[in-house]
mmCIF file of the N, C-alpha and C atoms, coordinates in Angstrom:
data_MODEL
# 
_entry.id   MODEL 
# 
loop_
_atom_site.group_PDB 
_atom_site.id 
_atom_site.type_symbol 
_atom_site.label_atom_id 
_atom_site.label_alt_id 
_atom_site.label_comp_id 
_atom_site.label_asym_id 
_atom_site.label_entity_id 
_atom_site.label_seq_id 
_atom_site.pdbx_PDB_ins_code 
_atom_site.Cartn_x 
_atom_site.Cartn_y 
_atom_site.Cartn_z 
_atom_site.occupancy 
_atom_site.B_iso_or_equiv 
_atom_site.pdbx_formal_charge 
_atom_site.auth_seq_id 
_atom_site.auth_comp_id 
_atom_site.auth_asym_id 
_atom_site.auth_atom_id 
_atom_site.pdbx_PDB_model_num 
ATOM 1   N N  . UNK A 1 1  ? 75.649 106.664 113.633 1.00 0.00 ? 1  UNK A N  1 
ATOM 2   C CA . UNK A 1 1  ? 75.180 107.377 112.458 1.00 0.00 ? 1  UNK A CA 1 
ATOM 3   C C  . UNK A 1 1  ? 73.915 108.143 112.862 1.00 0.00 ? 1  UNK A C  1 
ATOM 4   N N  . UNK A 1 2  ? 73.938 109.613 112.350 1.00 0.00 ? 2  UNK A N  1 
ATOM 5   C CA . UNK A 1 2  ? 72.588 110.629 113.104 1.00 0.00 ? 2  UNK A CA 1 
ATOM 6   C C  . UNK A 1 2  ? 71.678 110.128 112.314 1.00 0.00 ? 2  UNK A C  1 
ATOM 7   N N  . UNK A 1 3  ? 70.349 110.437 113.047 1.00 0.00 ? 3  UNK A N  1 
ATOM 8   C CA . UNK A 1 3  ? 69.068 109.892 112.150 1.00 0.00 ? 3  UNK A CA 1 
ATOM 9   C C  . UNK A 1 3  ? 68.656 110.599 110.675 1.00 0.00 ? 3  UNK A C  1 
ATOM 10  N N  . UNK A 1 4  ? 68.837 111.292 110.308 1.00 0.00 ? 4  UNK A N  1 
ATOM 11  C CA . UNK A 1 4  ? 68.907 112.164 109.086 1.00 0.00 ? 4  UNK A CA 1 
ATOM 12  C C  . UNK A 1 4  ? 69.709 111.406 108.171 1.00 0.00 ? 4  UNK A C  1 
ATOM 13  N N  . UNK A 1 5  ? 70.936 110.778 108.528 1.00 0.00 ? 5  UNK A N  1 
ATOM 14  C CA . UNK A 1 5  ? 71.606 109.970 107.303 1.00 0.00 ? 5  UNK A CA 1 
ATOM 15  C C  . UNK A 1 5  ? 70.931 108.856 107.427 1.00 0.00 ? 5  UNK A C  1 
ATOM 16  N N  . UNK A 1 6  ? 70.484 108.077 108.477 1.00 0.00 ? 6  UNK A N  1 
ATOM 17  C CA . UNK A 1 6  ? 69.669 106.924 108.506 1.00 0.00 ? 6  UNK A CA 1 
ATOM 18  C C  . UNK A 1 6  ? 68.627 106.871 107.453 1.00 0.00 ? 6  UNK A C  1 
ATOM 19  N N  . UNK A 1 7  ? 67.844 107.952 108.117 1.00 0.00 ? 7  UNK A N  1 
ATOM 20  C CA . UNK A 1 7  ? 66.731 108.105 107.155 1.00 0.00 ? 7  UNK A CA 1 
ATOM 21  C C  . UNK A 1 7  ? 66.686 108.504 105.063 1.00 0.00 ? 7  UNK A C  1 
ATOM 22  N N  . UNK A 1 8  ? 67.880 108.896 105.011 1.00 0.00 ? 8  UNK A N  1 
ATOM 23  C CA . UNK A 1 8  ? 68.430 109.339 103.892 1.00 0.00 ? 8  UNK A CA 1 
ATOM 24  C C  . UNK A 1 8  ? 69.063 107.821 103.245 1.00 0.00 ? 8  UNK A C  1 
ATOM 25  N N  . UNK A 1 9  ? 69.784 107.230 103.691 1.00 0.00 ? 9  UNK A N  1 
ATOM 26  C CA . UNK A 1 9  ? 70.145 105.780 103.219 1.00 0.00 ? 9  UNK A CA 1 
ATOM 27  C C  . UNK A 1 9  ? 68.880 105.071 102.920 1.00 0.00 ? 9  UNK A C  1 
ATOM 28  N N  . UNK A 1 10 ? 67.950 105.078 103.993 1.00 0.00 ? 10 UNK A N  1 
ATOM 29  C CA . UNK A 1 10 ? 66.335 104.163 103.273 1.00 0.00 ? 10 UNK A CA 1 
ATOM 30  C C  . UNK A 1 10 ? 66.090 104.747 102.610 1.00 0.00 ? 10 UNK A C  1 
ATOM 31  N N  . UNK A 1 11 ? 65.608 106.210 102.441 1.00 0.00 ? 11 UNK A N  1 
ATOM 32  C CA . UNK A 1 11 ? 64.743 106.255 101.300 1.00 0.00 ? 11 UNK A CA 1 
ATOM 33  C C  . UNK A 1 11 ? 65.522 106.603 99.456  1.00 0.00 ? 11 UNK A C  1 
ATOM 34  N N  . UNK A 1 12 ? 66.899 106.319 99.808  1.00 0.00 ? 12 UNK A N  1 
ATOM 35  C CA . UNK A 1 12 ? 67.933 106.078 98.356  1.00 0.00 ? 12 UNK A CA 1 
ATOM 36  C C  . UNK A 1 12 ? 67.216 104.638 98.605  1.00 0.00 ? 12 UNK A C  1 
ATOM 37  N N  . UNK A 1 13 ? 67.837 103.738 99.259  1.00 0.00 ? 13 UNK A N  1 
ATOM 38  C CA . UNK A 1 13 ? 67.479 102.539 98.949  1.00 0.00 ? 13 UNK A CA 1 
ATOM 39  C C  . UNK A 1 13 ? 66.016 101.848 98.219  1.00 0.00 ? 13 UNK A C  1 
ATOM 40  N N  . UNK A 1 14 ? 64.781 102.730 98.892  1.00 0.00 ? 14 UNK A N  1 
ATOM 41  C CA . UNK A 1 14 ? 63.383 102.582 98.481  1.00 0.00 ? 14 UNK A CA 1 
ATOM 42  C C  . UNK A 1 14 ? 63.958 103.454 96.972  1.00 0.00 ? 14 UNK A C  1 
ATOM 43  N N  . UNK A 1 15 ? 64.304 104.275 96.778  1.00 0.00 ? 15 UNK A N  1 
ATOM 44  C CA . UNK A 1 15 ? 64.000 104.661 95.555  1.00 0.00 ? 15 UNK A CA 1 
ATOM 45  C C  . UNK A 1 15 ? 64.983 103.923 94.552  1.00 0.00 ? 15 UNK A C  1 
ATOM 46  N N  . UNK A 1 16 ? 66.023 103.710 94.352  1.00 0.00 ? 16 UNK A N  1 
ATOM 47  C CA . UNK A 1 16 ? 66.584 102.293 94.118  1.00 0.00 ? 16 UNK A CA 1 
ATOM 48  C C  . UNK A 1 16 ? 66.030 101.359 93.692  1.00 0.00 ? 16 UNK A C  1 
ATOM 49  N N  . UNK A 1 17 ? 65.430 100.600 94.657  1.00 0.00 ? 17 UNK A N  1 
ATOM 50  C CA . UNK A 1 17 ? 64.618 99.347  94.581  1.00 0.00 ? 17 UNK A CA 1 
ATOM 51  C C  . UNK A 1 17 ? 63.529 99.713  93.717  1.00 0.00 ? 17 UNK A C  1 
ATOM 52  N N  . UNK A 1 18 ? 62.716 100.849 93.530  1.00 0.00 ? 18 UNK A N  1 
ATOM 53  C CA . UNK A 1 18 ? 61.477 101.069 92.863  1.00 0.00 ? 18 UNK A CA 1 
ATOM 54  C C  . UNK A 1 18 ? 62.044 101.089 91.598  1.00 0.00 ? 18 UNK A C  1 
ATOM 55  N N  . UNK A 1 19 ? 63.082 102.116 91.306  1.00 0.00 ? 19 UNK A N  1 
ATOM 56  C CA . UNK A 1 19 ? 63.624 102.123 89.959  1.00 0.00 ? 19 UNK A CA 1 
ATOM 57  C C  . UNK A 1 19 ? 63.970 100.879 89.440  1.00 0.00 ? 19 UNK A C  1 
ATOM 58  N N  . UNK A 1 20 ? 64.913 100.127 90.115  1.00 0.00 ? 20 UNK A N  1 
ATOM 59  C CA . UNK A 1 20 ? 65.568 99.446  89.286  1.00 0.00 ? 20 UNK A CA 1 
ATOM 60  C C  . UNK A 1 20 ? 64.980 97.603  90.403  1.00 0.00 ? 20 UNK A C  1 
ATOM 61  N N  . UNK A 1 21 ? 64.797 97.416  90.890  1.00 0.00 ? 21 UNK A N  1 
ATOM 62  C CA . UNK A 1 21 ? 63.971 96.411  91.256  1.00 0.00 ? 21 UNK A CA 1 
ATOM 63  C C  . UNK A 1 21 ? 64.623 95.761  92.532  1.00 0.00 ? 21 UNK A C  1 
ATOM 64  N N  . UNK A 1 22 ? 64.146 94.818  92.786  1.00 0.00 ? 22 UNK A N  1 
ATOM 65  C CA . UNK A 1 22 ? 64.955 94.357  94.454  1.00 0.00 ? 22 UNK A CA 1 
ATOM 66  C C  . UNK A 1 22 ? 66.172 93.510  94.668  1.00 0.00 ? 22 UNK A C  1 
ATOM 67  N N  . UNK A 1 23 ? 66.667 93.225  93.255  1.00 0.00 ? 23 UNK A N  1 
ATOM 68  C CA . UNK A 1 23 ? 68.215 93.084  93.131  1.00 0.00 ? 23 UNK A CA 1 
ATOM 69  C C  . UNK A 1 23 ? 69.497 94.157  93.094  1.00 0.00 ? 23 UNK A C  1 
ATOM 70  N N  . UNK A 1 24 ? 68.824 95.199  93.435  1.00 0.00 ? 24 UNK A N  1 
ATOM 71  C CA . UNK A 1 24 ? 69.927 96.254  92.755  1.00 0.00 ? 24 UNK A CA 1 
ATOM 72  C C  . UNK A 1 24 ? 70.786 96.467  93.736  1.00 0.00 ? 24 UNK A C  1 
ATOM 73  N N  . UNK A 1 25 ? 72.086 96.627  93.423  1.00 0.00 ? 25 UNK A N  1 
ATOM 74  C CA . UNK A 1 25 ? 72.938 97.174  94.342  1.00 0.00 ? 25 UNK A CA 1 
ATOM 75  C C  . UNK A 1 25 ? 73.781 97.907  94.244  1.00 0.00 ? 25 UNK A C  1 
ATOM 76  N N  . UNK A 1 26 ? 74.253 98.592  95.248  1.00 0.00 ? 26 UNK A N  1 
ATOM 77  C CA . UNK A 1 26 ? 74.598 99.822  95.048  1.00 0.00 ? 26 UNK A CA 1 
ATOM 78  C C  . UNK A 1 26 ? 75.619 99.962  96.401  1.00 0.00 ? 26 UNK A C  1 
ATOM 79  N N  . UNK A 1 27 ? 76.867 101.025 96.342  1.00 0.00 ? 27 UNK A N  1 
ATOM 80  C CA . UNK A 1 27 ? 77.818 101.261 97.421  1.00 0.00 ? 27 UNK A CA 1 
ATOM 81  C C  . UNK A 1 27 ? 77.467 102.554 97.944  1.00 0.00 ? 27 UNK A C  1 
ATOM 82  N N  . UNK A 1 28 ? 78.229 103.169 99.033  1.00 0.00 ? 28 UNK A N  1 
ATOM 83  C CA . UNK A 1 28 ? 77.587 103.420 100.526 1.00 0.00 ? 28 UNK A CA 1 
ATOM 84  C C  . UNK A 1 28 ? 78.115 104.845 99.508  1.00 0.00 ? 28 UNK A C  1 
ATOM 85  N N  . UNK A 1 29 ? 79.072 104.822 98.187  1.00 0.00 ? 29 UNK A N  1 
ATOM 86  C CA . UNK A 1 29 ? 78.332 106.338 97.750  1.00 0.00 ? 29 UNK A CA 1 
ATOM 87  C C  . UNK A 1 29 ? 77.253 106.446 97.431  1.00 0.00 ? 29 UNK A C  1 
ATOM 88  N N  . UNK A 1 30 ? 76.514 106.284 97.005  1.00 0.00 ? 30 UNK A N  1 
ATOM 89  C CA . UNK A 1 30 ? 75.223 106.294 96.824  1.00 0.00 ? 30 UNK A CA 1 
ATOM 90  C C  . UNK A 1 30 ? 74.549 107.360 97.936  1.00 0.00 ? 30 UNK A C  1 
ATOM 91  N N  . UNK A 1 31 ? 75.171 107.386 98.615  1.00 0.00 ? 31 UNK A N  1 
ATOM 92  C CA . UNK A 1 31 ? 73.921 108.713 99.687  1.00 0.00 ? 31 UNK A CA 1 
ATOM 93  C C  . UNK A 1 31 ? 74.569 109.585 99.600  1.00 0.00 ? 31 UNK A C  1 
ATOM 94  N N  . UNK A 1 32 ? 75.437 109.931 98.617  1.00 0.00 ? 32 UNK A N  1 
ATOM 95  C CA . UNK A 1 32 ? 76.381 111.002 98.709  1.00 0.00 ? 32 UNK A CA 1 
ATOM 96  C C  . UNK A 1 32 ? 76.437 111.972 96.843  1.00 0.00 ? 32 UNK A C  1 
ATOM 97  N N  . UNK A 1 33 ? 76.325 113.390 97.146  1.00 0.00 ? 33 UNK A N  1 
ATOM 98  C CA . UNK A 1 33 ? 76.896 113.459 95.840  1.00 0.00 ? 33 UNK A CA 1 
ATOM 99  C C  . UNK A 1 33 ? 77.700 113.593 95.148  1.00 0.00 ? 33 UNK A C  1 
ATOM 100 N N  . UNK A 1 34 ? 78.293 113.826 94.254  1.00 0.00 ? 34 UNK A N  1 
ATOM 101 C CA . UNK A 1 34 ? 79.770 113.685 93.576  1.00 0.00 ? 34 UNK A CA 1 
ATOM 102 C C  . UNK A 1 34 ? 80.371 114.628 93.792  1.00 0.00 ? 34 UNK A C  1 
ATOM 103 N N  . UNK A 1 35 ? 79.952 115.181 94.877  1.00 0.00 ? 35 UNK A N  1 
ATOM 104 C CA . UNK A 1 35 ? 81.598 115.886 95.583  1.00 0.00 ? 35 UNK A CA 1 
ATOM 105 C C  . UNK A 1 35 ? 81.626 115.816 97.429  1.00 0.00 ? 35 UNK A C  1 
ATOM 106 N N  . UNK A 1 36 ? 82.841 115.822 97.430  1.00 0.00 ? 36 UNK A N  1 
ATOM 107 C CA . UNK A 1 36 ? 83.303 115.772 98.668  1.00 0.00 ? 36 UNK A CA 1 
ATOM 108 C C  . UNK A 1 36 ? 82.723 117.077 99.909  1.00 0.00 ? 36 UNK A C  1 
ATOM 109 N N  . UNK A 1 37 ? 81.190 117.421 100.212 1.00 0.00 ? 37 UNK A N  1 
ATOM 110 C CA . UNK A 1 37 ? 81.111 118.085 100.499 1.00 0.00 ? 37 UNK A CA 1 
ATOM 111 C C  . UNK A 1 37 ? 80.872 118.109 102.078 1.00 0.00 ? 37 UNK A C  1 
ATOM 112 N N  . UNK A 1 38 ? 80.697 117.153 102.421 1.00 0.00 ? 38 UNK A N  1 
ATOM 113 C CA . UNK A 1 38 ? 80.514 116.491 103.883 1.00 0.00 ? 38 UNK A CA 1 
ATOM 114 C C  . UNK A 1 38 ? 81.494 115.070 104.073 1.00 0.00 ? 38 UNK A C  1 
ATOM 115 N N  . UNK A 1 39 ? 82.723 115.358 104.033 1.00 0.00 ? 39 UNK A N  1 
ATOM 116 C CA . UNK A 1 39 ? 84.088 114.353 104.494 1.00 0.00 ? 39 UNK A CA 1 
ATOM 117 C C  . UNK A 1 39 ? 83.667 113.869 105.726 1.00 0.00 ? 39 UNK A C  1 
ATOM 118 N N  . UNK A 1 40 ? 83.470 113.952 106.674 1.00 0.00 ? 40 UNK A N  1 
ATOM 119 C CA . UNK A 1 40 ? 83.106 113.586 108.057 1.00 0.00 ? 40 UNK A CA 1 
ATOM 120 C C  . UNK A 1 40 ? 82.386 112.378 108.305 1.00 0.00 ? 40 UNK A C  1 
ATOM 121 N N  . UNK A 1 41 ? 81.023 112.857 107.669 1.00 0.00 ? 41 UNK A N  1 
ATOM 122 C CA . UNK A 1 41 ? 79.413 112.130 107.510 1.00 0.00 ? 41 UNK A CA 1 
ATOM 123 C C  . UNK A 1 41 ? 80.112 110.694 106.435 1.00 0.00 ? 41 UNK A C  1 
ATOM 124 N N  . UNK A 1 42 ? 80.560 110.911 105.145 1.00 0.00 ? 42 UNK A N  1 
ATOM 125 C CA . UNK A 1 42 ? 81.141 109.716 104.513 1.00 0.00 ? 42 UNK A CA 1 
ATOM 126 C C  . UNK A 1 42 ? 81.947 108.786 105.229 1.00 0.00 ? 42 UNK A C  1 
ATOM 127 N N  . UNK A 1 43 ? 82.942 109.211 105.842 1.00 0.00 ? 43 UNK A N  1 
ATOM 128 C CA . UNK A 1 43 ? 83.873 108.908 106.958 1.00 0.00 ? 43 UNK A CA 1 
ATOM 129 C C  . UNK A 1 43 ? 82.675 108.232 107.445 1.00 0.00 ? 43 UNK A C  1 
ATOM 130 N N  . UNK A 1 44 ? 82.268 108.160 107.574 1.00 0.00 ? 44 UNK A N  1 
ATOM 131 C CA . UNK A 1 44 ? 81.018 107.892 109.339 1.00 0.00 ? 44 UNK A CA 1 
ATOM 132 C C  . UNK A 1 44 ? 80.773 106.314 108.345 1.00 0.00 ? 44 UNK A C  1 
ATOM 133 N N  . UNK A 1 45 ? 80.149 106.753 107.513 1.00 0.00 ? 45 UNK A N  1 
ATOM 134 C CA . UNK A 1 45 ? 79.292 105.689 106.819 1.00 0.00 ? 45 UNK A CA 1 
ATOM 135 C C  . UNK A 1 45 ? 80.279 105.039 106.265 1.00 0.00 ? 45 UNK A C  1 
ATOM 136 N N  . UNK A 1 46 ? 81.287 105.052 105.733 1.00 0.00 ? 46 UNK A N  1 
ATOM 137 C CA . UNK A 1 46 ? 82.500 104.480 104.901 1.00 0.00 ? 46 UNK A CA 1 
ATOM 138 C C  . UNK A 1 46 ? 82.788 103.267 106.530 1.00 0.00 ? 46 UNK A C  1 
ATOM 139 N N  . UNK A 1 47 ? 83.000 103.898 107.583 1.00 0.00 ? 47 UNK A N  1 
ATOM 140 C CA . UNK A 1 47 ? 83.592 103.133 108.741 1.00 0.00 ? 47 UNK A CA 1 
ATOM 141 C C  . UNK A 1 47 ? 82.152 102.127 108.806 1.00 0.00 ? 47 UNK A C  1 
ATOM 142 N N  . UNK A 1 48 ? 80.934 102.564 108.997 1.00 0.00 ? 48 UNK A N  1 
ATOM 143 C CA . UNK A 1 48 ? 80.006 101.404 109.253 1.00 0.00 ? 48 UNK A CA 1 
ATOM 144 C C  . UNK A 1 48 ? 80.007 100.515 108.292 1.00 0.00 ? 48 UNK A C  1 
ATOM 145 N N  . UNK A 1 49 ? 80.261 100.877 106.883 1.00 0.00 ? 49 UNK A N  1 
ATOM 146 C CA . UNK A 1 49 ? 79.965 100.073 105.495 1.00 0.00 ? 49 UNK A CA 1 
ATOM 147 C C  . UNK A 1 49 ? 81.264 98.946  105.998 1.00 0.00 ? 49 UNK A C  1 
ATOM 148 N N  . UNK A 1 50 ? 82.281 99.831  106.317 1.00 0.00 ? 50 UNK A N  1 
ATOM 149 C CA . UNK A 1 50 ? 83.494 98.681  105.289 1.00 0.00 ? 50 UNK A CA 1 
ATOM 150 C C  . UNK A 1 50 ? 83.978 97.717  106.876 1.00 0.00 ? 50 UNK A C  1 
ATOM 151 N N  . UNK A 1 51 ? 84.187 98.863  108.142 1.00 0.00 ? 51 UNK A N  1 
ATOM 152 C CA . UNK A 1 51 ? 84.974 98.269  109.116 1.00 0.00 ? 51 UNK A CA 1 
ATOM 153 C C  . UNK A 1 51 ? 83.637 97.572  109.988 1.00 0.00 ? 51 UNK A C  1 
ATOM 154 N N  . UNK A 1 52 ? 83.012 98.510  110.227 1.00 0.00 ? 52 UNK A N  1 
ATOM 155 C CA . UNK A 1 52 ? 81.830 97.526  111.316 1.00 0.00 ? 52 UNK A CA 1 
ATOM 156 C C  . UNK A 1 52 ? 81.271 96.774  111.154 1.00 0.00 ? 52 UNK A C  1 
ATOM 157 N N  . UNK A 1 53 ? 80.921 96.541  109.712 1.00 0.00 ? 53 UNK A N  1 
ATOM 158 C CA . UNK A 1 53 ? 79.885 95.546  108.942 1.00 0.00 ? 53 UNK A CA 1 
ATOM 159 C C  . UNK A 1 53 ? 80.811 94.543  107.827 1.00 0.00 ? 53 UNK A C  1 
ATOM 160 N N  . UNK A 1 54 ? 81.947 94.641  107.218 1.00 0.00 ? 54 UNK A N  1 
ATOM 161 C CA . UNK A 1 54 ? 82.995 94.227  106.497 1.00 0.00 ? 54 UNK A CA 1 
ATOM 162 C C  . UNK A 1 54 ? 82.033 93.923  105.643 1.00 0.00 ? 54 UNK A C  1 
ATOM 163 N N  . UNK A 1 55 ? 81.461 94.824  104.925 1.00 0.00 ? 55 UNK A N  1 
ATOM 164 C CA . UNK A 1 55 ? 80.337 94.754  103.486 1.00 0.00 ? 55 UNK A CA 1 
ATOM 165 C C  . UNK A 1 55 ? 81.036 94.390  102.720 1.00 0.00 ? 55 UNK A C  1 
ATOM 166 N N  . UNK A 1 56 ? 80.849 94.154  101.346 1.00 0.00 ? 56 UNK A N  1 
ATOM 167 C CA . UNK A 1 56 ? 81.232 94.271  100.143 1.00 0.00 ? 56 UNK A CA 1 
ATOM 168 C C  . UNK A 1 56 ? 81.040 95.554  99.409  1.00 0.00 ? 56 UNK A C  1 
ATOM 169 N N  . UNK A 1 57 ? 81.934 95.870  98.395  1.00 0.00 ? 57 UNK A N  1 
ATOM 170 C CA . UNK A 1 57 ? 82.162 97.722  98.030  1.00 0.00 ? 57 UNK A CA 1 
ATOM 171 C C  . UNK A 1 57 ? 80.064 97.467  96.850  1.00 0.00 ? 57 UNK A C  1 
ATOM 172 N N  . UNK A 1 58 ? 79.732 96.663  96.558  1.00 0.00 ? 58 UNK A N  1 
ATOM 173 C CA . UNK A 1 58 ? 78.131 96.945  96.409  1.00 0.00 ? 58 UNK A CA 1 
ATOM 174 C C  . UNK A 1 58 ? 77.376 95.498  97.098  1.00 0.00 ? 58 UNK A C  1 
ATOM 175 N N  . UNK A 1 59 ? 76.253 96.329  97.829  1.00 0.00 ? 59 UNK A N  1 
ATOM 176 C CA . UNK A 1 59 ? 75.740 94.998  98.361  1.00 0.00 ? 59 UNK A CA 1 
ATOM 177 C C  . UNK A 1 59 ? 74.056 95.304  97.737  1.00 0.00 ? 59 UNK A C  1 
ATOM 178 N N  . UNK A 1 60 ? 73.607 94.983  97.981  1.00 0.00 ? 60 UNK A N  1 
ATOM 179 C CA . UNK A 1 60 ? 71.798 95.034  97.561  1.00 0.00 ? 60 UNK A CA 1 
ATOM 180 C C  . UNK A 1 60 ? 71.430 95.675  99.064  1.00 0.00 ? 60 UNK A C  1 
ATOM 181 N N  . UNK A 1 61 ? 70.800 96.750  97.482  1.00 0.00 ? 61 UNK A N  1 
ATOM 182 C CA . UNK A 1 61 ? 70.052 97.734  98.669  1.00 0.00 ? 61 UNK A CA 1 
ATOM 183 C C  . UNK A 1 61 ? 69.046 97.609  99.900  1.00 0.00 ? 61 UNK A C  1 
ATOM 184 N N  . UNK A 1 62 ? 68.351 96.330  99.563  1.00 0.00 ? 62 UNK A N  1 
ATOM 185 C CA . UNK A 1 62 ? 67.394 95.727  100.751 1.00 0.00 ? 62 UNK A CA 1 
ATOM 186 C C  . UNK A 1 62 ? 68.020 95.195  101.699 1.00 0.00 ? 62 UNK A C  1 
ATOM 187 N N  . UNK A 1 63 ? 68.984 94.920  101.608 1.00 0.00 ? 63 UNK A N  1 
ATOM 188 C CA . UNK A 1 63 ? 70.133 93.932  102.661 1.00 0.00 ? 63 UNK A CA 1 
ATOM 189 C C  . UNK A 1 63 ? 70.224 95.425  103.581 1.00 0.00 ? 63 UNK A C  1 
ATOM 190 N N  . UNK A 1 64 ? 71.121 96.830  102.692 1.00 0.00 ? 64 UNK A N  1 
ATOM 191 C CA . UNK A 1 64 ? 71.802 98.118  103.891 1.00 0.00 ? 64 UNK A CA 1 
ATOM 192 C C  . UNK A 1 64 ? 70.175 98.356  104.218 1.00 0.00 ? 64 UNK A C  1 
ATOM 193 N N  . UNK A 1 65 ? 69.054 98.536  103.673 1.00 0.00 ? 65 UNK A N  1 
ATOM 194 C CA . UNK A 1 65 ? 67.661 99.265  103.921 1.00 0.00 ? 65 UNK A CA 1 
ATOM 195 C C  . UNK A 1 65 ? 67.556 98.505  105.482 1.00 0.00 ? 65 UNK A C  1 
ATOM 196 N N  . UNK A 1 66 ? 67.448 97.458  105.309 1.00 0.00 ? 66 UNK A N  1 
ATOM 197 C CA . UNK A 1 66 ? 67.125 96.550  106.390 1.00 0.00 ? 66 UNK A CA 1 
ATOM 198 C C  . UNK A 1 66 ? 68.156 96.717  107.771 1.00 0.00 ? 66 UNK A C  1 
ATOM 199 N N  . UNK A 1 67 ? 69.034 96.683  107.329 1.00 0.00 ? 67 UNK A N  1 
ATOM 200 C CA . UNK A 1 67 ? 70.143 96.883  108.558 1.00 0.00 ? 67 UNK A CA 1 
ATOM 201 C C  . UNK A 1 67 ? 70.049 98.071  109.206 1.00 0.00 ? 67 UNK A C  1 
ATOM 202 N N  . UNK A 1 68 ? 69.869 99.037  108.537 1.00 0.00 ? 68 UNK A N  1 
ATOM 203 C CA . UNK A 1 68 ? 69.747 100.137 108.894 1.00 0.00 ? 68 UNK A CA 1 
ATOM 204 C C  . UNK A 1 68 ? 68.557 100.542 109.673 1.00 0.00 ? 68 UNK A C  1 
ATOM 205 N N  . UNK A 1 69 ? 67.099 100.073 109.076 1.00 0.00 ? 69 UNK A N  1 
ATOM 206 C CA . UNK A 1 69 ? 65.640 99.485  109.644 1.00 0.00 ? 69 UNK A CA 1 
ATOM 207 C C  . UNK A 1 69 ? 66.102 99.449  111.670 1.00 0.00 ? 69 UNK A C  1 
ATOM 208 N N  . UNK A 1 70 ? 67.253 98.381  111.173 1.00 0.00 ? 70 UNK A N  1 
ATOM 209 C CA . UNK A 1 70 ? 67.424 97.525  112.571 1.00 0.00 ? 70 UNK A CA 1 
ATOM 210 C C  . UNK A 1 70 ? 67.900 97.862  113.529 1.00 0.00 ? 70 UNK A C  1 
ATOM 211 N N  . UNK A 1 71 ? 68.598 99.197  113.231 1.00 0.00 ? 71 UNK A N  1 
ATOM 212 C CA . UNK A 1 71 ? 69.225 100.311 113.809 1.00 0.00 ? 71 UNK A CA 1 
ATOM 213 C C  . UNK A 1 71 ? 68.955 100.624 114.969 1.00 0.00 ? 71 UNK A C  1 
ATOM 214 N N  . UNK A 1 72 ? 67.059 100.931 114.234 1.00 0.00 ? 72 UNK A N  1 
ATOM 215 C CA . UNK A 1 72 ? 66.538 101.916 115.549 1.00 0.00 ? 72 UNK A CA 1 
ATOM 216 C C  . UNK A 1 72 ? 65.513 100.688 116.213 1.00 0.00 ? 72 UNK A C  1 
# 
């Protein structure tokens, strides 16, 4: 995953968490907007969410913030 979506997944997640508090959770649409405008990049993240990591379709945002953290 390029660093630009990296960095784009934390700071949904920080803003997330500020809004709505450090239980919230949310699925890997969430960095995306409601249209299909980058198929590829979702693809990308859909494969880390579901096949590399076998997430659940919402997990808490501090759990992906962190993983992602762990990345680099």
């Amino acid at each position: 995953m390029n660093q630009d979506m990296q960095e784009r997944i934390v700071n949904i997640c920080n803003k997330k968490i500020e809004q709505k508090g450090a239980e919230v959770g949310l699925s890997f649409y969430a960095f995306f907007a409601n249209k299909n405008d980058q198929p590829e990049l979702l693809m990308e993240v859909a494969t880390w969410w579901i096949q590399t990591h076998k997430l659940d379709h919402f997990e808490k945002a501090i759990k992906i913030k962190r993983m992602i953290e762990q990345v680099n």
